[in-house]
N, C-alpha and C positions, 0 to 999 in steps of 0.2 A: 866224708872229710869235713862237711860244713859243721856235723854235729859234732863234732870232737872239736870243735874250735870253739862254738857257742858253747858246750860244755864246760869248758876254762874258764869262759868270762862267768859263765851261770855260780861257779863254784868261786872263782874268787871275789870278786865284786857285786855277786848277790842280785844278780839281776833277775826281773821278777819276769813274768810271763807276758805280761804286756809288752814290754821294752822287748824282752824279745824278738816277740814277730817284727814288731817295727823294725830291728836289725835286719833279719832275715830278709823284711821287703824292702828294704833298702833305704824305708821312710825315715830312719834316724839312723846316728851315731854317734858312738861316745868317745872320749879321747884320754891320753893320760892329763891329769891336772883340771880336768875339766867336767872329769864324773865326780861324783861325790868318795868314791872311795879307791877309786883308780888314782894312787901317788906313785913315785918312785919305789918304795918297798913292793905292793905290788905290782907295778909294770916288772922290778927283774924277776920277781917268780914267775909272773904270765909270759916272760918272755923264756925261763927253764921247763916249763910246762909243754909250751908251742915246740921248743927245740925237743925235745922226750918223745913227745906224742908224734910228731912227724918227722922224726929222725934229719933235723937239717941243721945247721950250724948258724946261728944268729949273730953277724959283726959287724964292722963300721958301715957296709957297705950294702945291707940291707936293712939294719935297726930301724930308720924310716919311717921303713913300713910298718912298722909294727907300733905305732906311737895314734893312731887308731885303729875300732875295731873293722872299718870297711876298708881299710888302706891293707891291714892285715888279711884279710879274707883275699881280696883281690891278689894279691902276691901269692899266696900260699895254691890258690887256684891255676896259677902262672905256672909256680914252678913244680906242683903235683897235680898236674890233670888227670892220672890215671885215678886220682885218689874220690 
């Protein structure tokens, strides 16, 4: 599950291998408006991509979460633990 989520960001905002891991260990994060290429064009594709890929429906009421990338891991984690 984690890699299909890091896959999103890897492809739409370019993120290099370094940033990565720091994602992964929790050492950074990026956010929309505050990465360098993460705006509102890409946040709604990233957020048609996360809805695709794990089959869940993104609305007022979890958007949220998803406005960074640790905010979004940690949700997604929440509501697909089997995943």
């Amino acid at each position: 599950m984690i890699e299909k989520y890091v896959k999103i960001f890897e492809k739409e905002l370019k993120i290099n291998k370094a940033l990565k891991k720091k994602l992964l260990s929790k050492k950074d994060n990026i956010q929309l408006n505050n990465f360098k290429s993460w705006d509102s064009m890409k946040h709604v594709k990233i957020l048609i991509l996360i809805e695709k890929e794990f089959s869940i429906r993104i609305n007022e009421k979890n958007e949220n979460y998803f406005n960074n990338f640790q905010s979004g891991l940690k949700y997604l984690k929440k509501i697909t633990p089997k995943l």
